[in-house]
N, C-alpha and C positions, 0 to 999 in steps of 0.2 A: 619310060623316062624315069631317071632314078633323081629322087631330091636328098638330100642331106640335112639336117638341123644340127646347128650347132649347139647343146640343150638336149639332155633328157629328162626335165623336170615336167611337173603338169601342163604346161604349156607347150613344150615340145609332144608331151601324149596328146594332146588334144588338137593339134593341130594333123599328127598322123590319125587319128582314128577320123577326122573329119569329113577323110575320102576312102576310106578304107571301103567304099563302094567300086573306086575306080580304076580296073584292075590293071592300065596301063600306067597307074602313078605305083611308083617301089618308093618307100618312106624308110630312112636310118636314119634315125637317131646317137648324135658323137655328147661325148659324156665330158663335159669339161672340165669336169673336177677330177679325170683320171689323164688329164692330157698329157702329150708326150706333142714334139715336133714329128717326130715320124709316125708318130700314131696321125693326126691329121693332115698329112702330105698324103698318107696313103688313104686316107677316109675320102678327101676332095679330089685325090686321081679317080675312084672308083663311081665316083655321080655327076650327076650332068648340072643339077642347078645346085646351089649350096644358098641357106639361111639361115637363118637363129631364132630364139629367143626369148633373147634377153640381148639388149645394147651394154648389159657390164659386161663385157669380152676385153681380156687382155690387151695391152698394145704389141704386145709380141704375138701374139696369136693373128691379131689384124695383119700386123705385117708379113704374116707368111701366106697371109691369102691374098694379096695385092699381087702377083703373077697369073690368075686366076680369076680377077678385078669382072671382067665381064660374065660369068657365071655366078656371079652370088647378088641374091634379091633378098633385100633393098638394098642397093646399090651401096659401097662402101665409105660416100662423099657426104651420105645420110645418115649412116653407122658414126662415124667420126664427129657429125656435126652434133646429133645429139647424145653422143658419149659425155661431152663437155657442155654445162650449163652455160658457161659465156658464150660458145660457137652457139649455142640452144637460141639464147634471147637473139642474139646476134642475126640471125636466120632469121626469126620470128618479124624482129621488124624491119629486114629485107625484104621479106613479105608481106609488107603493109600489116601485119596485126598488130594491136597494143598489146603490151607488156608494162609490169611495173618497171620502173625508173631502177635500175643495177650498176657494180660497178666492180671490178674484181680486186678479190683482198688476199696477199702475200705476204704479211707481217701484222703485228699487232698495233702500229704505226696507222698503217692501211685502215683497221677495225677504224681509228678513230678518226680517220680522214673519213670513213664511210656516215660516220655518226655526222660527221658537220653537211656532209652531203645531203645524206637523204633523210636525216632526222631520223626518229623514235616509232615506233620499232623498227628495228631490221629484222630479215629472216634471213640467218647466215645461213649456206649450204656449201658444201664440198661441191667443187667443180664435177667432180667424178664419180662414178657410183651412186651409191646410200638409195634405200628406198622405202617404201612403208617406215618417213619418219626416223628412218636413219641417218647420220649425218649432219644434219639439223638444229641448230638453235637459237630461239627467238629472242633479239635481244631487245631489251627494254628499256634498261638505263644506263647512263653511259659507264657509268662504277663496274657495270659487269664487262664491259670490255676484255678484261684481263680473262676474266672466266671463260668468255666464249670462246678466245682465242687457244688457251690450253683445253679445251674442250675437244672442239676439231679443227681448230688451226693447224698451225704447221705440214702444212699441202695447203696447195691454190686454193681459194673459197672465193665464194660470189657472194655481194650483198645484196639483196633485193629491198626494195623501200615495201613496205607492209599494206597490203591491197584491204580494205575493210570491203568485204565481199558479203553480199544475202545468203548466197549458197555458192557449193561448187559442181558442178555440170562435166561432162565430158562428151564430144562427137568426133566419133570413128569413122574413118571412112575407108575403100578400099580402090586403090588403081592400079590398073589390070600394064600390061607393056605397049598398047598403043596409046593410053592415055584418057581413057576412061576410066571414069571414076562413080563409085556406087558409095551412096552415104545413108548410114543408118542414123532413127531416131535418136535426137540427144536424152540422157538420160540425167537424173537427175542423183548425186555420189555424196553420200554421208561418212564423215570421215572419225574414228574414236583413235584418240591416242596415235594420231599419225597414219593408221590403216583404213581402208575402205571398209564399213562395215556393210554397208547395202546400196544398190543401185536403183533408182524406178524409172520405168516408162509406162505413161509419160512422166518428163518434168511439171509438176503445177504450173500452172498460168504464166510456163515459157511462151513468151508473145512470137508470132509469125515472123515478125523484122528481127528477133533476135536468132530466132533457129538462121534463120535467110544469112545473117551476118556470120554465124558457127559456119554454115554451110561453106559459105565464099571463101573464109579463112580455111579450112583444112584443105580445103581445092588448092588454094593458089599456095601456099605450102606444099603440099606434094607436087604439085607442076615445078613450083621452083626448083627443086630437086631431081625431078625425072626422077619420084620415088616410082618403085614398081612392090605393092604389097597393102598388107593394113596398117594402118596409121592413127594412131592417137592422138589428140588434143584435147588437153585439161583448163578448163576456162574457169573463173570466177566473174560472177554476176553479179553484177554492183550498179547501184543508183545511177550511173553514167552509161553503162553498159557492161562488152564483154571483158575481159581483159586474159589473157593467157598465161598460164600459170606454167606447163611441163610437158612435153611431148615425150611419146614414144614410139620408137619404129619400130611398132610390133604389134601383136596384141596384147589386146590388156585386160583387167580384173574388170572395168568397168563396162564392157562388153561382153562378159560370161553369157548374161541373159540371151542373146542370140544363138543360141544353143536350141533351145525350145523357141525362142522367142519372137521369132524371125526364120525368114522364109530360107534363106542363106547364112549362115554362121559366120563371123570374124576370122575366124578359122580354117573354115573352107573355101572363103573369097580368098583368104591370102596366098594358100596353095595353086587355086585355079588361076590366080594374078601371075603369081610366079613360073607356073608351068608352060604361060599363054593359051590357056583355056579360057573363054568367055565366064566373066560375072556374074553370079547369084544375084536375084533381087532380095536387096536389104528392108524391104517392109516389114513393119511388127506383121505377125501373124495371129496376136489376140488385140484387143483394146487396150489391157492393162498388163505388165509384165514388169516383178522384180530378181533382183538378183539376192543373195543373203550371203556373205562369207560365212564361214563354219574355220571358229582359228583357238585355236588353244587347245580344244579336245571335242570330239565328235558324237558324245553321247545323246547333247543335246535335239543334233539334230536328226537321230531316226525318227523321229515322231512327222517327218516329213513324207518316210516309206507308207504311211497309211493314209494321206492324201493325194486325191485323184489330180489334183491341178499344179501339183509338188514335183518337183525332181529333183534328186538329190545326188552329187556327185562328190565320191572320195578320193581324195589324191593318193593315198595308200602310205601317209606316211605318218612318222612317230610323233607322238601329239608332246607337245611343249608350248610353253607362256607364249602369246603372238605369233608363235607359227601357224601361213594358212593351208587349213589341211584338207579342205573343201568347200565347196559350194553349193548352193541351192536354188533351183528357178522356182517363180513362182507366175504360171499363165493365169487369164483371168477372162469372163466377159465386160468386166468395168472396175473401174478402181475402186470400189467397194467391197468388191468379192476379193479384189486382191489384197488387200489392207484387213481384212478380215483373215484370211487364212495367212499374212505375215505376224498376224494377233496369235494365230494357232504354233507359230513357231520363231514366237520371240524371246523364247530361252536360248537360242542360238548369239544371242545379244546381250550385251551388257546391260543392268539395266539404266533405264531411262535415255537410250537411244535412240527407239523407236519411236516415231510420231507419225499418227495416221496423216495422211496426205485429202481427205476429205473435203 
């Protein structure tokens, strides 16, 4: 069987090396940033299933794979819905999950219809695109209106009302084409400057009714969809409960650690989803396990190549300010040991990021 990714960035790599065991899966990689129309007419004649990822994919690109609608996982009705953050919430609470209170802003009129709305702060986003904090801006008084607007206005934008959240969590899950679904531990996502700096499992003193409620919600989300793949869901944890912040149909940063970490990888479930091969079991495979980005330059973290409980992954590419240029797992027998040896490789971090989990 020949699969296709749309994506040859580290995420398209690490999804072909996932299976690079099995030797009736053939993995190409289409490079989006060299596209051409006939470059990917002839890429999606030549394979059987076609994927991505990454959900920023063109609209003209989408539309030339709509005659081919049935061979590309996760379905296109998923692609589409979470390309667009109002289609995003809009799903979300068709699917019984809470979300903050939102409201879509197309003029600077809008900005301050949103202000009388939802009140102080908003978190403006572009419908479209932006990520790691791109995009984005929080506004706070109503005098900045004008600013935010020339900022990233002029294109669609979404206001969101300001979720005062403890922390932010994320639970992946993967569903295979008949409808089962395998869900990994939620993990617990630190965020500097907009980017994910590091992930843990487990989350602290996430309570059993809350994992239970993460659980239900990515389930009945992807059923809603007849998703076939892995799935994202970015929640914040607040005094009331969960609240759902951003999906993605794909994997993502904050499931790295299932690499090592886990019995079945985000990455290899998604392939085996896609191809209709049976599911990996998603159990951790240590007690304790983190992730570490490595983003701006990678010196810091060789010092990860001299521990045994360490692995360290390069993406191979040119180091710049917030660019992520790899990552690192961290396995454990108890979150001591792992907080310990994240102490051993906290110069990968900004300081004053890290906080033991103890």
């Amino acid at each position: 069987m020949k699969i296709g990714i749309l994506g040859n960035g580290q995420l398209g790599q690490m999804l072909e090396t996932s299976v690079s065991d099995l030797h009736d899966l053939e993995i190409s990689l289409y490079d989006l940033r060299a596209h051409s129309d006939d470059k990917l007419k002839a890429f999606v004649a030549e394979v059987d299933i076609v994927s991505y990822e990454t959900e920023n994919i063109p609209a003209a690109i989408v539309e030339l794979l709509e005659p081919v609608a049935s061979k590309v996982f996760p379905g296109l009705e998923a692609l589409k819905t979470f390309q667009n953050r109002l289609l995003e919430k809009t799903a979300l609470r068709a699917a019984g999950i809470d979300t903050a209170d939102f409201c879509a802003v197309n003029s600077l009129q809008d900005v301050q219809r949103a202000i009388e709305t939802l009140g102080l702060p908003i978190v403006m986003k572009t419908t479209t695109e932006g990520y790691d904090g791109k995009g984005q801006f929080i506004l706070r008084q109503a005098e900045d209106a004008e600013a935010c607007w020339n900022s990233i206005g002029n294109r669609e934008l979404i206001a969101e009302a300001f979720v005062p959240f403890l922390r932010e969590t994320s639970v992946i899950a993967c569903r295979d084409r008949d409808g089962n679904i395998n869900v990994w531990p939620m993990t617990e996502n630190v965020h500097h400057e907009g980017i994910l700096r590091y992930s843990l499992y487990p989350a602290a003193g996430l309570s059993a009714e809350k994992a239970q409620i993460a659980e239900r919600y990515i389930r009945d989300l992807a059923n809603s969809l007849d998703y076939v793949g892995t799935i994202t869901l970015e929640l914040f944890e607040t005094e009331q409960g969960l609240v759902a912040n951003e999906v993605a149909p794909r994997v993502h940063n904050s499931g790295h650690w299932s690499i090592e970490g886990a019995a079945a990888s985000q990455f290899r479930n998604h392939m085996l989803a896609i191809s209709g091969k049976p599911l990996g079991n998603t159990e951790a495979s240590y007690p304790a396990v983190a992730m570490l980005n490595v983003i701006g330059e990678e010196d810091s973290s060789i010092k990860a190549d001299s521990l045994s409980n360490a692995y360290r992954h390069s993406y191979g590419k040119e180091a710049r300010p917030a660019r992520k240029l790899g990552h690192i797992t961290v396995v454990a027998d108890s979150v001591a040991e792992r907080d310990l040896t994240i102490d051993a490789l906290v110069d990968v971090m900004p300081a004053g990021i890290w906080q033991a989990k103890a």
